[in-house]
C-alpha positions in Angstrom: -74.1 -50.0 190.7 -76.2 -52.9 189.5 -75.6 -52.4 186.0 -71.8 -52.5 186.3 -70.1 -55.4 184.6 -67.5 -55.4 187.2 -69.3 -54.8 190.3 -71.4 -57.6 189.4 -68.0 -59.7 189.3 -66.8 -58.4 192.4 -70.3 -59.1 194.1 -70.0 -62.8 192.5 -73.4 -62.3 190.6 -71.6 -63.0 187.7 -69.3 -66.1 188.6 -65.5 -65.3 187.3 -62.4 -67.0 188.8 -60.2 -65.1 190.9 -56.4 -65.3 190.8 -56.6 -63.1 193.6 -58.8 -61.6 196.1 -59.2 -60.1 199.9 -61.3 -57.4 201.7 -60.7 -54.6 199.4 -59.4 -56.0 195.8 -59.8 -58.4 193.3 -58.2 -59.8 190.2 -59.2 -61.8 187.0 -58.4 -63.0 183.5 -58.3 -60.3 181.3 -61.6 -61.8 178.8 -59.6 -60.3 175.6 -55.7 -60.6 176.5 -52.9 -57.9 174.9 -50.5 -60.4 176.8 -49.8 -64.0 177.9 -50.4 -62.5 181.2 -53.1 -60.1 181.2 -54.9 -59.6 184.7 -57.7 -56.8 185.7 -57.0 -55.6 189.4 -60.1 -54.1 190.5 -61.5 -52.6 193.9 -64.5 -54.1 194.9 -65.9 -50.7 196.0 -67.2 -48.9 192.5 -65.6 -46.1 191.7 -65.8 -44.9 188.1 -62.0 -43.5 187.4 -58.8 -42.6 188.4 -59.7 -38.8 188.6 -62.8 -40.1 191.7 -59.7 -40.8 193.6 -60.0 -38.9 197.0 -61.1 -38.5 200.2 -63.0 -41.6 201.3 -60.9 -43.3 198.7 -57.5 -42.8 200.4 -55.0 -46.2 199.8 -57.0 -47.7 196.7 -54.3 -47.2 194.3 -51.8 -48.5 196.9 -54.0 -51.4 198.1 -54.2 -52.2 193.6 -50.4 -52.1 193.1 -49.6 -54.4 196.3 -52.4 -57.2 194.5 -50.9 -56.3 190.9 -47.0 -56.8 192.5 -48.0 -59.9 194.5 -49.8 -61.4 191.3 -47.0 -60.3 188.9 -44.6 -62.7 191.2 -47.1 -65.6 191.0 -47.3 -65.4 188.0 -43.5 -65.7 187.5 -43.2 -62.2 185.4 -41.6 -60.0 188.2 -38.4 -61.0 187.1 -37.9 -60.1 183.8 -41.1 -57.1 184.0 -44.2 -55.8 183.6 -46.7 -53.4 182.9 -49.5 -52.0 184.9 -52.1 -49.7 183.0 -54.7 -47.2 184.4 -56.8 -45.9 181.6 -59.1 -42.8 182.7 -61.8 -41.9 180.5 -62.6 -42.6 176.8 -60.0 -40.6 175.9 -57.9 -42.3 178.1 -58.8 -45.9 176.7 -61.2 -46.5 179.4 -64.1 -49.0 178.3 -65.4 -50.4 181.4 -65.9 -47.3 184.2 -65.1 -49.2 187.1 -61.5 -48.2 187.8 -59.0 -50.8 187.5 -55.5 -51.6 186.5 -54.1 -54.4 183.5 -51.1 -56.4 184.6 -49.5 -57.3 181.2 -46.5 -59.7 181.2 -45.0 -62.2 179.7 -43.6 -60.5 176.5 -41.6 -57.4 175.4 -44.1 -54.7 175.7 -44.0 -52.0 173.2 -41.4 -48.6 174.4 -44.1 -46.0 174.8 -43.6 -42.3 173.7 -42.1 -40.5 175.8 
């Protein structure tokens, strides 16, 4: 997936700085923050959305929410919360179809409909 603006940043074709990263998972500055904390946890293996999860794809979400907890206490918003967004699809808000998940902190976020 050459083309893909976040494989290339998982690759390190297109240089970014890391807040966090090991084998399987990496996370970034979100370029256009909804937060004074907004971080992108991505997988370094491409996989377009949510709804790809399966099979050889077993523990990605888990292996994303460990990262997004473990950045969310670094970056000192555990304690009072956070948010963590999956969009899937267009529909869904997706605009980049690498899956990945926003870490927004810092703030009140906005109740949701329920």
């Amino acid at each position: 997936m050459s083309e893909c603006l976040f494989c290339r940043i998982t690759n390190g074709s297109l240089p970014t700085e890391f807040v966090y990263e090991d084998d399987h998972v990496v996370a970034f500055r979100d370029i256009n923050p909804a937060a004074p904390v907004h971080i992108l946890v991505v997988p370094r293996a491409h996989i377009e959305t949510v709804a790809d999860l399966g099979g050889d794809t077993t523990g990605v979400m888990s292996r994303l929410t460990a990262a997004a907890n473990r950045i969310a206490r670094e970056s000192g918003v555990d304690a009072d919360g956070y948010r963590l967004i999956v969009n899937c699809g267009r529909d869904g808000g997706q605009t980049v179809f690498h899956l990945h998940m926003h870490l927004l902190g810092g703030r009140k976020m906005p109740e949701l409909a329920a």
